[in-house]
N, C-alpha and C positions, 0 to 999 in steps of 0.2 A: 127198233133202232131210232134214236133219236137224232134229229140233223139241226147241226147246231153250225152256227154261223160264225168265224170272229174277225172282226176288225182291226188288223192292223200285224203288220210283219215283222214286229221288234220282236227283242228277247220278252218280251210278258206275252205277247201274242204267237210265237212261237210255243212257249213253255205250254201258255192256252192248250192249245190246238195240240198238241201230242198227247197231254194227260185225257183231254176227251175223248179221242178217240183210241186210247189204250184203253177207256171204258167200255169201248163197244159201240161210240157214238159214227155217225158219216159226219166228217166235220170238214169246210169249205172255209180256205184263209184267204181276205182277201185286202190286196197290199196295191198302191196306188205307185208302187219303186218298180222298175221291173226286175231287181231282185230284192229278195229279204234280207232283212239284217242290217242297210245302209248305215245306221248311224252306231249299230254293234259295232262295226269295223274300224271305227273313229276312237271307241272306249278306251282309256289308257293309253293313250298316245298310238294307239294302232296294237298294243300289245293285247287288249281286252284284260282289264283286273276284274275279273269274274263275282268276286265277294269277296269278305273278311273271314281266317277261318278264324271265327270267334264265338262264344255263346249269345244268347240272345239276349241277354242284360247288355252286354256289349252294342250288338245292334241297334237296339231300342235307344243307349244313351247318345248314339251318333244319328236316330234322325230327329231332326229338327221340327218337321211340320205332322204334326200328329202320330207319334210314335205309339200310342196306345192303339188303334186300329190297326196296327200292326201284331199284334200279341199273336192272335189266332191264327196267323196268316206264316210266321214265323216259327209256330209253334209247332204248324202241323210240318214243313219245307224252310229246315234253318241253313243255316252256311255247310255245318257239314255234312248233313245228306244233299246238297246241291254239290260238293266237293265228290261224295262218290257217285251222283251220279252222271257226271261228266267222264269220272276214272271209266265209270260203267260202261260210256260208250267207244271206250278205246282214246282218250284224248287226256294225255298224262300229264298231269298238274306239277305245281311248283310252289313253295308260301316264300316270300319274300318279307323283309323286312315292313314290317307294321303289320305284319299278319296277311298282307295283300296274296290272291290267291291268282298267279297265271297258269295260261296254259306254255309250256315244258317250251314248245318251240318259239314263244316269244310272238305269236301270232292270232290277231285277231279272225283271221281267216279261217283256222283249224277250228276253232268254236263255231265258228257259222257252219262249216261244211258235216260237224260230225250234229248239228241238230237235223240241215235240211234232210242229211242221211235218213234220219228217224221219222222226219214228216212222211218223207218217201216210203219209207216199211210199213207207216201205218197206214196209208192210204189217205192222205191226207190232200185233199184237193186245193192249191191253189188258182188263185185268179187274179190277173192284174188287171186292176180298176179302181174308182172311187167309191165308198158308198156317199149318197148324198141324202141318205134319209134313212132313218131306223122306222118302219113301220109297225103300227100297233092297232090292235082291234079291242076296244073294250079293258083297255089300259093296261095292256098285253103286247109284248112284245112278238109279230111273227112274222119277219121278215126286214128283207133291205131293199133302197130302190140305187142301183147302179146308176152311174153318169151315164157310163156309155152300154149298159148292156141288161138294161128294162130292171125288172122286178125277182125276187130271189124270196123265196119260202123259207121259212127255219123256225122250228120249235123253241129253241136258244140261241140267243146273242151274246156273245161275249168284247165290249169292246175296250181295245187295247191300241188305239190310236195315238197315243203317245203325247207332249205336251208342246210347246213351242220351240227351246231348246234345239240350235242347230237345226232349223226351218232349212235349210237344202237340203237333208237328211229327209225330207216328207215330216218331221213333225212339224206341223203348220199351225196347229191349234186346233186343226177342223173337228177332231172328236171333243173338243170345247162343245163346239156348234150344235152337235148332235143332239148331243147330253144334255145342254139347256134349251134346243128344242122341245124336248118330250119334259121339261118342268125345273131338270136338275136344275140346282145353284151354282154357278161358277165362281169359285173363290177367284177374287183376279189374280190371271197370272203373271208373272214378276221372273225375271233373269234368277238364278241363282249357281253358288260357283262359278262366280264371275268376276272380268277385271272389274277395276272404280279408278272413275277418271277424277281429276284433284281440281280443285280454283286454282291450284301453285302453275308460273308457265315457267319457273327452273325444268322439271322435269323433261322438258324438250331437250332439253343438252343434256338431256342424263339418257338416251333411249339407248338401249343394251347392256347398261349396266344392271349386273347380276349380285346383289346385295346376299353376303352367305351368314350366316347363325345369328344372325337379329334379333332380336325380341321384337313383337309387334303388339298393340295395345289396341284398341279400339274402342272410342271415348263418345260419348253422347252427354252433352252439356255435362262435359267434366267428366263423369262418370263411367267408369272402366267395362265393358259389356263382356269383351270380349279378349284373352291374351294368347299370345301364344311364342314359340321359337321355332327360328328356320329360315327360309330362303324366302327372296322376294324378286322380281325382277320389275325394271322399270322399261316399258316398250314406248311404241309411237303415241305418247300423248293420257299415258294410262298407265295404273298399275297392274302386275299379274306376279305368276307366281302362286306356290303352293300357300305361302301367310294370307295374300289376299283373298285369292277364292275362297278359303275357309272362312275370312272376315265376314265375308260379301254375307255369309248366311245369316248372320247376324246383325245386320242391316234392314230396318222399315222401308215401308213405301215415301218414306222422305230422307232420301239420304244427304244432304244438304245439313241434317241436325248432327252429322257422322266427322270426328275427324281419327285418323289414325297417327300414332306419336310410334317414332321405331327408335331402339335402343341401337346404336352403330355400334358398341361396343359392352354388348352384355357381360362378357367375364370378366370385364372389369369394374368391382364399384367404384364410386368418384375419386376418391385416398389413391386408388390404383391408378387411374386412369392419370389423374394427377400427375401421380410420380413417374408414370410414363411419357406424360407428354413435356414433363421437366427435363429427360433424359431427352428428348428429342431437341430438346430446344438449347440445351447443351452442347449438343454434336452440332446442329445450325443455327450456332447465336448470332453470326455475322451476317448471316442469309435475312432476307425479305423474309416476311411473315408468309408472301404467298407465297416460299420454295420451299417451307418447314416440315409440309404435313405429307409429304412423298413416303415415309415411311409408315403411316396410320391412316391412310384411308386409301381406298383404290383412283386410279388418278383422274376418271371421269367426277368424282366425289367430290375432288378438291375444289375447283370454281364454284361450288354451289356452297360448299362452306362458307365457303371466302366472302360470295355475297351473302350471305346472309348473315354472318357475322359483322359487328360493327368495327371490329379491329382492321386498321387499315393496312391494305396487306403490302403497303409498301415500306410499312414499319418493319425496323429492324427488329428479330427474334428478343435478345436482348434490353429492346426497351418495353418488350410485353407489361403490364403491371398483372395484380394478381387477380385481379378483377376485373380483365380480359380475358385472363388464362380458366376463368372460374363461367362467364361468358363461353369459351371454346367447349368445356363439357359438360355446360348441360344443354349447348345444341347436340353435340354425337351424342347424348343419351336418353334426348327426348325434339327428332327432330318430327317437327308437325305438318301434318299436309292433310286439310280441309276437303272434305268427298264433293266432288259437285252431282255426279250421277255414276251409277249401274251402265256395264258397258251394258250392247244390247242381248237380244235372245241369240245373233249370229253367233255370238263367241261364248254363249253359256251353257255349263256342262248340264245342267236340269230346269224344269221348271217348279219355281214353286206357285203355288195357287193349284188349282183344276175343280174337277167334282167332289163335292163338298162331304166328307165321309161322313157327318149323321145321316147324309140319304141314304147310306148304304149300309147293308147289314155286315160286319166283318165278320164274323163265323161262315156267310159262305160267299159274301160278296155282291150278294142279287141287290138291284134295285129297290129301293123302299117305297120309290114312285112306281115301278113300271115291273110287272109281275114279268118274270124270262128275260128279265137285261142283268146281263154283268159286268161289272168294269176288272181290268186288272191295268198293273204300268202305273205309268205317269200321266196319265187323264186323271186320274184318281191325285186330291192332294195330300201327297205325301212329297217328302223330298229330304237327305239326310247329308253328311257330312262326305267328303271325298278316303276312300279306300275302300270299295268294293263294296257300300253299303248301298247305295242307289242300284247298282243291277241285282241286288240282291233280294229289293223290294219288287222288282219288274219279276224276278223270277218266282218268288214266292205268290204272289198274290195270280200272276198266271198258272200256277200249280195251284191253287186253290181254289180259282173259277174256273179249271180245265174239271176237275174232280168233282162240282155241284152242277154243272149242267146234266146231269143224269135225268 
């Protein structure tokens, strides 16, 4: 019996620790929360989107940061044998719109309770504590040394310590530390699925307005990186919302060269928009320029057009020329706002950067420095798009390293 050790209490360190010891291993979790799961229970607005049930071309195209070291990890634990094996343990699924897979009762809680179930069947020993040190003899991994509770033996380590990402959750960075103690490379880590705060200070008078079926663009000296349509919301001093976050992944370590351009009125091309905003300006010709646009934009919208437009809004509709009116849309159809930064890791749904996947072998996940270390999660850098594909990589690759510590 092999006693194998893993760091860290998330879904990848979970998944870990029950495939090892379904192999016959003694395996000892140990988690610095005093319970598992902390930032599980946060996933999907509290609902937990499990995965995507999708194929693995699928997968692969939605991560971002090294999607190829994912193949074998995917291959062998994809969406849908993670789909039955949740069915498996009594916890009845759902696919929702975009493929997204929950559990039935809309609860992230029921995904925690029917794993720790399982920890508990196999005998799996938890312990709350830190480790504060991966011990090695002869560039061999056999053991940890606890904060508060000495020295710990183990033939295997698996560490799944998780990445920065929602730091009150315990992801701290500390299995950063670990990892590049013993030699690993740490790709720096960086917020990802995250708001972006603007140079623009309109946006202040715009906090809670909820921007619906947009086009979003996202430009690097001119140049288009990234598009998409949907919803955006503008909060305290930032952007968020599902357009941004997905931006955000497509965003350098200099966001400063980023601006984002949103279309306010995609279904309609300019001809259209035109002759809409002719009809409008018809029914309010005698009106002020600023009392015209109550029917075409939401009304937090409106002062911010207003300034930003040179048309004086206390001009009458009627004296608009047409070269105001030509002014008015191509602000709603390419309005700009310049990134000054990446909210921080508090409000980001992953990390990107961590342990730098050429150290590690993906076929079983072992260390390429450190002979009986293995990563699974988000210490490892990987990191994908928002719909079930980031716990999906925590769950596969801790099925992978639960299955090679033999």
């Amino acid at each position: 019996m092999t006693k194998v050790v893993v760091i860290g209490g998330g879904p990848a360190g979970m998944m870990a620790s029950l495939q090892a010891a379904k192999n016959g291993n003694k395996v000892i979790l140990i988690d610095k929360n005093k319970n598992l799961g902390k930032k599980l229970l946060i996933t999907g607005k509290g609902r937990c989107n499990l995965t995507n049930y999708s194929d693995l071309n699928q997968h692969l195209n939605n991560i971002i940061d090294n999607p190829e070291f994912m193949y074998s990890s995917l291959g062998e634990f994809d969406a849908y044998r993670l789909y039955y094996f949740f069915e498996g343990l009594g916890l009845p699924l759902k696919i929702e719109r975009g493929d997204r897979v929950f559990p039935k009762s809309n609860r992230s809680q029921d995904v925690l309770k029917v794993l720790q179930k399982e920890l508990f069947k196999h005998n799996v020993e938890i312990i709350q504590d830190q480790v504060v040190e991966i011990l090695t003899e002869k560039n061999k991994a056999v053991g940890v040394k606890l904060k508060y509770q000495g020295q710990l033996k183990a033939a295997k380590i698996i560490l799944a310590a998780g990445g920065s990402a929602y730091p009150q959750t315990g992801s701290d960075g500390s299995g950063f530390q670990l990892a590049q103690n013993l030699g690993h490379q740490i790709i720096e880590p960086e917020p990802g699925l995250c708001g972006l705060e603007t140079k623009e200070d309109w946006i202040y008078q715009a906090e809670g307005l909820k921007l619906k079926y947009v086009d979003l663009k996202l430009l690097k000296e001119e140049k288009e990186v990234y598009s998409e349509f949907g919803d955006l919301e503008i909060r305290n001093n930032y952007l968020d919302g599902p357009l941004i976050i997905s931006a955000s992944m497509f965003i350098d370590s200099d966001p400063k060269a980023y601006q984002i351009e949103i279309d306010l009125k995609p279904a309609l091309d300019y001809q259209s928009l035109d002759r809409r905003i002719l009809r409008d300006f018809e029914k309010y010709s005698n009106k002020y320029f600023g009392n015209s646009l109550d029917d075409l934009l939401p009304q937090k919208m409106i002062p911010i057009i207003l300034e930003l437009s040179s048309i004086d809004y206390q001009k009458t509709v009627n004296q608009i020329t047409a070269a105001e009116r030509e002014e008015l849309i191509h602000l709603l159809k390419g309005l700009k706002l310049n990134i000054r930064a990446k909210k921080g890791f508090e409000r980001a749904i992953v990390t990107r950067g961590g342990v730098n996947t050429e150290e590690i072998n993906p076929k079983t996940l072992e260390s390429k420095l450190v002979e009986d270390l293995y990563f699974a999660g988000e210490v490892i850098d990987l990191a994908a798009m928002t719909g079930g594909y980031n716990l999906q990589i925590a769950f596969s690759t801790g099925y992978k390293a639960g299955n090679n510590v033999n």
